[in-house]
N, C-alpha and C positions, 0 to 999 in steps of 0.2 A: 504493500500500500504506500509506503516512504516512496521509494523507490519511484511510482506513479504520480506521486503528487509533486516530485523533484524533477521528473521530467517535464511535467505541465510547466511548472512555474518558467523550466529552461526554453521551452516553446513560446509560450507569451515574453519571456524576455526579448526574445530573437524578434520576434513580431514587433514590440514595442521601438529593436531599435531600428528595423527598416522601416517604420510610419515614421519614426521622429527622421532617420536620414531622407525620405520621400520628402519630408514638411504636408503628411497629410494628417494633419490638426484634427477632421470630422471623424476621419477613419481611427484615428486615436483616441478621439471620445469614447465612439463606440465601445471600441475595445476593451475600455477599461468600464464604462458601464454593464458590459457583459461577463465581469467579474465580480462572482457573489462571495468570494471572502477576502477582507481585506489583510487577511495577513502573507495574503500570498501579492497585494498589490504593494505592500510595505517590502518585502523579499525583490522585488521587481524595482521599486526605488532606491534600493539600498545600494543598488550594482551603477547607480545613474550618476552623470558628474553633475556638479552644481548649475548648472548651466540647463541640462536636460531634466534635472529634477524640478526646476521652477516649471519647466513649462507643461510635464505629467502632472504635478500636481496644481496645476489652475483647472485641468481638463476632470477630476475628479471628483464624482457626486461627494454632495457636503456630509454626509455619516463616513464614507470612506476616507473623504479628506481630512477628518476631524480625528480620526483614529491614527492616520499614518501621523500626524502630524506630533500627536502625544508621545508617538513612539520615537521621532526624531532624535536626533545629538543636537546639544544648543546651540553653536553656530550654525546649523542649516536651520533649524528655526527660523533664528536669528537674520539670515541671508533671505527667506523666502519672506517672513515678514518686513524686512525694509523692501524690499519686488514688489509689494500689493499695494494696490489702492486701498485710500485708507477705508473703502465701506468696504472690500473683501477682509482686509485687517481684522474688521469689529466684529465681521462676523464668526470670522473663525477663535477671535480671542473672547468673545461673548460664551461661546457655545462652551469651551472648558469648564471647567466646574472651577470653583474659586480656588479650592488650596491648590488644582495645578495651575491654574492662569497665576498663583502668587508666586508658586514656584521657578516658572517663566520668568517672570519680571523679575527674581532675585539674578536669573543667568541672563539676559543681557543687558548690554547697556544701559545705564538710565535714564538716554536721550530718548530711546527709543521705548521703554518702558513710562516714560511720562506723556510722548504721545500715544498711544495705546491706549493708556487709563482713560487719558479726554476722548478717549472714542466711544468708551464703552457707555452704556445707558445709566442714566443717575441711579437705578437701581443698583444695578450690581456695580458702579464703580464705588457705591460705598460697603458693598459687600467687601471687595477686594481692600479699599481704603483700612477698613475693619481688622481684616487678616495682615495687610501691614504692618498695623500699628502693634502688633505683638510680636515680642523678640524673636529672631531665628532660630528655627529647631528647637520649639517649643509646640505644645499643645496646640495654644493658640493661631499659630502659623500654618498648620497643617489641618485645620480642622475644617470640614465641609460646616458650614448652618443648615444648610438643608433634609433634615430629619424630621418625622412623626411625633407631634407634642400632643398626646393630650390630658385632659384636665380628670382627676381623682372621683366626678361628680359627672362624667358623663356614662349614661347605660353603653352597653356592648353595641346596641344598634348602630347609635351616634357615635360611636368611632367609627365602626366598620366604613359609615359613611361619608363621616372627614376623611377618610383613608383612601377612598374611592375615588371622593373628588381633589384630593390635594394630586395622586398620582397620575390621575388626571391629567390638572392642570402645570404643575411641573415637578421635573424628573428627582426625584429624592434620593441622595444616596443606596438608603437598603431600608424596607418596610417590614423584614422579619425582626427586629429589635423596636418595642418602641416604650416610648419615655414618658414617663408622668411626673405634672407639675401642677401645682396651686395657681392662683389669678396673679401672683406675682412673678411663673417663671421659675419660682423655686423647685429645684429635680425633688421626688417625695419616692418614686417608684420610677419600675419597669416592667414589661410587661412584652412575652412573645407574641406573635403573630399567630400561631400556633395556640395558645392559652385562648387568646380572642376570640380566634371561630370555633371554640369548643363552648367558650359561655352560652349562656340563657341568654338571647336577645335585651332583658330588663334588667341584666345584676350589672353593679356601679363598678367601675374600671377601679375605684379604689379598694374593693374588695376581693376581686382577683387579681392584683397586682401584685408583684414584690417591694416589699419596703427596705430590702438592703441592695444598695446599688454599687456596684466597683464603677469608680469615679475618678475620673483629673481633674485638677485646674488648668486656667489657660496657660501660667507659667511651668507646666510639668516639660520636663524636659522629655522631647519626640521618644529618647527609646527605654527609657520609663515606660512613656505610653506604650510602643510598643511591645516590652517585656509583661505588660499589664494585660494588655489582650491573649497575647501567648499562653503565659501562665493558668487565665481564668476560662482558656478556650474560649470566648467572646468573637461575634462578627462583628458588634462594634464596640462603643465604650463613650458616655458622654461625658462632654464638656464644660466645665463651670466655671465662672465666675467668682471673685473675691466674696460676692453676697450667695452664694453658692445657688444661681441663677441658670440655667441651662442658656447654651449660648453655641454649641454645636458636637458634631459626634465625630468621630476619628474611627475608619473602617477599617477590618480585618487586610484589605489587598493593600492600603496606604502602609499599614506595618511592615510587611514583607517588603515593602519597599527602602521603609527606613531600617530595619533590623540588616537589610546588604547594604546601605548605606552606613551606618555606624562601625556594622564589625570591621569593612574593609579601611575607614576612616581610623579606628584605635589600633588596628594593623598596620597600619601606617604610620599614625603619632605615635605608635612605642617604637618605632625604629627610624624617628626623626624624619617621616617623608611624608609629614602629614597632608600635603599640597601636593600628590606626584598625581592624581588622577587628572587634575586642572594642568598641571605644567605636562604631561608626557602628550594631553591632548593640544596644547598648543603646540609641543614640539613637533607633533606628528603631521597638524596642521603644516607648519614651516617645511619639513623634509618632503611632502607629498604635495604641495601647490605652493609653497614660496618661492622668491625669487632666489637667481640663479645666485646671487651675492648672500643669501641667508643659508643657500644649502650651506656655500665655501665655509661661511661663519663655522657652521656646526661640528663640518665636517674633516675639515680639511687640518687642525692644530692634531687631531689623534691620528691622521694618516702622516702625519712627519714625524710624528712619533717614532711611526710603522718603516718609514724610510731611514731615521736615524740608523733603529734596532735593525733593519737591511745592512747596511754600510759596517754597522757592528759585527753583525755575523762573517760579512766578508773577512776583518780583521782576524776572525775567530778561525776563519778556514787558513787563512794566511798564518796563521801562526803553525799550526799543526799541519803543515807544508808537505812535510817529512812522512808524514803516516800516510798523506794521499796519495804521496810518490813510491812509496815504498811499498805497502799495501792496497795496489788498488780496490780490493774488494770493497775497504772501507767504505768508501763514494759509494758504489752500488745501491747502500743500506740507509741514508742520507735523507732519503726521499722518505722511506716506509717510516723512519721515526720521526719524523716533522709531519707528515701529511696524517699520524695515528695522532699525534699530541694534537691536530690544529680539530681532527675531528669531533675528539671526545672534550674539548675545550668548548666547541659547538653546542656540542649534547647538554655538555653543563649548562652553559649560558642559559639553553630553551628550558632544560627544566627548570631553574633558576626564576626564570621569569615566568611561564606558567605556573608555578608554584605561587610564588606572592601574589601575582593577578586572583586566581582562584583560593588565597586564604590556608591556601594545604601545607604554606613556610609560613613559622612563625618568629616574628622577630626576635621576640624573646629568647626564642631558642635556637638561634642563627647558628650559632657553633658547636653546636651538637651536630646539626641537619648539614652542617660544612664539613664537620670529621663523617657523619654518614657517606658524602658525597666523595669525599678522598678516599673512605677503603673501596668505594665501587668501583672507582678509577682505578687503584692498586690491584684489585682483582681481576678485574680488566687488560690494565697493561701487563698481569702473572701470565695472563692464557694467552694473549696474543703473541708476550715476550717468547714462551714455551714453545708456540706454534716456528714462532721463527728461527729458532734456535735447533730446530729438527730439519729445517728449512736447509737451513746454511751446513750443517753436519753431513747431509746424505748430497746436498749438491757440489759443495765444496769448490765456489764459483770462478777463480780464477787461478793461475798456474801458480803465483804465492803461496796460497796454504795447501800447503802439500801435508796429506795424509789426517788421519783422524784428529788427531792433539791439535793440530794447528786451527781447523775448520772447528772444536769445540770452543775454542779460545776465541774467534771470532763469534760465534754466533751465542759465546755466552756475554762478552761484550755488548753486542746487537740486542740479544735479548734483556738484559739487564739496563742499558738506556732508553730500549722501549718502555721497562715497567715504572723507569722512575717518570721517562716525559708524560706519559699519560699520566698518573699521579699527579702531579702537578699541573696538568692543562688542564684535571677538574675539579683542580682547589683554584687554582685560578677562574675557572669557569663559574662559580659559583663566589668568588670572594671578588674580584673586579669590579661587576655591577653594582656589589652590593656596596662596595667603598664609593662609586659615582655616585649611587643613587645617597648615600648619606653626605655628598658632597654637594649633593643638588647638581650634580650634571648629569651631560645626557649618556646614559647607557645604551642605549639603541642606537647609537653614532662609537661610540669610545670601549665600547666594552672588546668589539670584537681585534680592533687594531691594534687595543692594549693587550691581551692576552696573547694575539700572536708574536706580537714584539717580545715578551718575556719568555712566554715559551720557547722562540724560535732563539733566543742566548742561551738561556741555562739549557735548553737542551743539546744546541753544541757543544756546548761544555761540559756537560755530564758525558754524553756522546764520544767525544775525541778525548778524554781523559781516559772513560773505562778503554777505549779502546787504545793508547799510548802504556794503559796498565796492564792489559791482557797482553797486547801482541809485542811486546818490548823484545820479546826475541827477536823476533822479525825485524826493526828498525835498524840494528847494525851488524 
C-alpha cells in the first residue's frame, strides 16, 4: 500500500512539474483540485523551489491551502506571505486558529507581523492581541479561547443545544471535554461529552459534572502544561486566570507538539547549543540559496585547513622517503588506510548527527556514547586490520618481501595502522562536530575537512612509523 501511494504522489509530482514548465496555470488548478488528501499535496510542495511553491500554492483550494500552509518551515511562510495581496494575506492568516497564527507572528519579522495583525478582523485581532500579551511559552500563549463553556444551572437539553449551535456557528477546538463555570467565568467543573448524552434531558449540568478539575494558569509554563495533560491522560486541560476565570483550553495535539519542542530545546541547552535548531536552519538557508560570497564565507577557512593538513602530509611522505624507496609495497597500502579512516570518520559524523537531531545522544552523556563510538571503530579497524593482514601474507605483493616473515611484518604493520586510523577517525567523527557545535560553528561545512585533515597526519604517522618499526630490516 506505501509503496502505491509513493508512487502516486511520484506521478503527480512529474505532472505538476511539466504544467508548471508548460505555464499551464488552469491545467494546474485542476490538478490539484482533483487531489482529495492534502498530505500528499504538502509531499508534492515540499520537493518545489520557492519560486514554484508560490505559484502551487495560490492555485490551491482554501482547506488544502490552509493545511499545507500550517505545515510549512517559517521562512517559506514567511516568503509566501510577503507574495500575497494583503486580502489573500487575511484570509489565510484569519482562518488559523489563534495560538498558531501567534505562533507565526513570534517566527517572523515584526514588520511583517504588524501588518498582518491590521488585517485581521477587530474580532480576532484582539483574540490574537490577547495571546500576545502573555509571556512566551506559557499557558497563556499557546492556549486556543475557543472551547465549550457552560453554566452549572443549565439542564442537559440546553447544553446539548448550545453545543449544537456554537459548533455550528464556529469551529471549537475539541467538544469531547467540556467546562463549567458560574455567571462570573469562574471554572467550578467539567464534564465529558460522553456523561452528557447519557443524562436525562432535565438533570442540571451541575449535578452531573465533576467538581475536581486538573487546571493551569495562564503563567504555567507550556511543558508543565504539557507534562499535565500526559500524566492525567486529558484531551484537553483548561485555562485560568489570576481570579481563577476560565479564559481558554490547551489541547492534547498542541502538547505533543510542545513536549518535541522542549525535550529537543533542554537537549540542546545542556550541551550549550540551545539556539542550533534556528542557527543550523539559517545556515542551511545560506549553503543551499545564498550567494556565491556567503557559500566562500562558510566554507572555504575549513577547506584551507584541509589544504594546509595536504601540504602537511606531503612533508610526512617526504620524510619517510626511505621506506617508499626501499619498500615499495609500502605505497600500495596508503590508499586502503586513508580511504578506511576517511570512511568510518563519515559513518561517525552521520550517526553523530542523527543521533542529537532524533534525541537518541544525550549530552549529558556525551563521553560515555564517545568511548561507545571509539571501541566500535576499534572493533572495526580489528576485523578489517585482520582481513588485511591475510591479505598481504598469502599475496606477498612485491619482489621486496621475500618469503613468509617478511610479508607478516608488512601486513602486521598494514594491519595494525589500519586499526589505530579507524579508531581515531570515529572519535574524531563523533568528537569534531561536537566541539563546533559547542563553538557555535558550522559543523555541516567544518566537521568533514577537519577530520580529514587530522586523520589524514596522525594517520601517516602512525602508518610510516609502525611501518619504519616492522620493516627496519629491510631499510639497510
Amino acid at each position: 500500500m506505501g509503496e502505491i501511494i509513493l508512487e502516486e504522489v511520484q506521478n503527480l509530482q512529474e505532472r505538476v512539474h511539466e504544467l508548471l514548465d508548460d505555464k499551464d496555470i488552469k491545467g494546474l488548478k485542476s490538478l490539484l483540485s482533483s487531489v482529495d488528501d492534502n498530505m500528499k499535496i504538502l509531499q508534492i510542495i515540499q520537493e518545489l523551489t520557492r519560486k514554484e511553491t508560490a505559484v502551487v500554492f495560490r492555485l490551491l483550494p482554501k482547506e488544502a491551502a490552509l493545511f499545507v500552509f500550517e505545515q510549512l518551515d517559517s521562512p517559506v511562510q514567511r516568503e509566501l506571505l510577503e507574495s500575497f495581496t494583503d486580502e489573500r494575506a487575511r484570509e489565510l492568516v484569519e482562518d488559523l486558529s489563534p495560538d498558531d497564527r501567534v505562533h507565526l507572528f513570534d517566527e517572523i519579522p515584526a514588520k511583517v507581523a504588524k501588518r498582518l495583525i491590521g488585517l485581521l478582523s477587530p474580532e480576532e485581532r484582539k483574540v490574537t492581541y490577547m495571546l500576545m500579551g502573555y509571556e512566551p511559552e506559557t499557558a497563556g500563549r499557546i492556549m486556543s479561547p475557543y472551547f465549550i463553556n457552560l453554566h452549572r444551572t443549565m439542564t442537559a437539553a440546553d447544553a446539548l443545544a448550545k453545543i449544537r449551535k456554537q459548533a455550528k456557528e464556529e469551529e471549537k477546538e475539541t467538544i469531547y471535554t467540556l467546562y463549567v463555570s458560574d455567571g462570573t467565568r469562574k471554572l467550578q467543573g467539567s464534564l465529558s461529552l460522553r456523561r452528557l448524552l447519557a443524562a436525562e434531558p432535565n438533570e442540571l449540568i451541575g449535578d452531573i459534572m465533576h467538581d475536581a478539575v486538573v487546571k493551569v494558569s495562564t503563567d504555567t509554563d507550556q511543558e508543565e502544561v504539557a507534562t499535565a495533560l500526559k500524566d492525567y491522560d486529558l484531551l484537553s486541560i483548561p485555562v485560568v486566570d489570576r481570579e481563577d476565570r476560565i479564559v481558554g483550553i490547551v489541547t492534547v495535539d498542541d502538547a505533543m507538539d510542545i513536549m518535541e519542542q522542549e525535550v529537543t530545546e533542554d537537549m540542546y541547552d545542556a550541551a550549550g547549543l540551545a539556539d542550533i535548531t534556528g542557527k543550523e536552519t539559517n545556515r542551511s538557508e545560506v549553503l543551499t540559496r545564498g550567494s556565491l560570497w556567503a557559500n566562500w564565507k562558510v566554507r572555504m577557512p575549513f577547506l584551507f585547513i584541509t589544504m594546509l593538513a595536504g601540504i602537511g602530509a606531503a612533508f610526512i611522505l617526504e620524510g619517510f622517503e626511505e621506506v617508499l624507496t626501499t619498500v615499495v609495497a609500502v605505497a600500495f597500502f596508503i590508499p586502503v588506510v586513508m580511504d578506511m579512516g576517511g570512511s568510518v570518520g563519515t559513518q561517525s559524523t552521520t550517526v553523530f548527527a542523527r543521533g542529537v537531531v532524533l534525541g537518541h545522544i544525550s549530552p549529558q552523556k556525551f563521553f560515555r556514547q564517545l568511548g561507545r563510538e571509539v571501541f566500535i571503530g576499534f572493533t572495526i579497524g580489528a576485523i578489517f586490520g585482520t582481513i588485511i593482514f591475510a591479505v598481504i601474507l598469502f599475496w606477498q605483493p612485491t619482489a621486496d618481501i621475500t618469503g613468509w616473515g617478511d610479508a607478516a611484518r608488512l601486513g602486521t604493520a598494514v594491519g595494525l595502522a589500519l586499526t589505530i586510523t579507524v579508531t581515531i577517525a570515529s572519535a574524531l567523527g563523533f568528537f569534531i562536530p561536537w566541539v563546533l557545535m559547542k563553538m557555535k560553528l558550522d559543523q555541516a561545512a567544518g566537521s568533514a575537512p577537519l577530520i580529514t585533515s587530522v586523520k589524514d597526519i596522525v594517520g601517516l604517522l602512525v602508518y610510516f612509523g609502525l611501518a619504519s618499526l616492522f620493516l627496519s630490516g629491510l631499510l639497510y
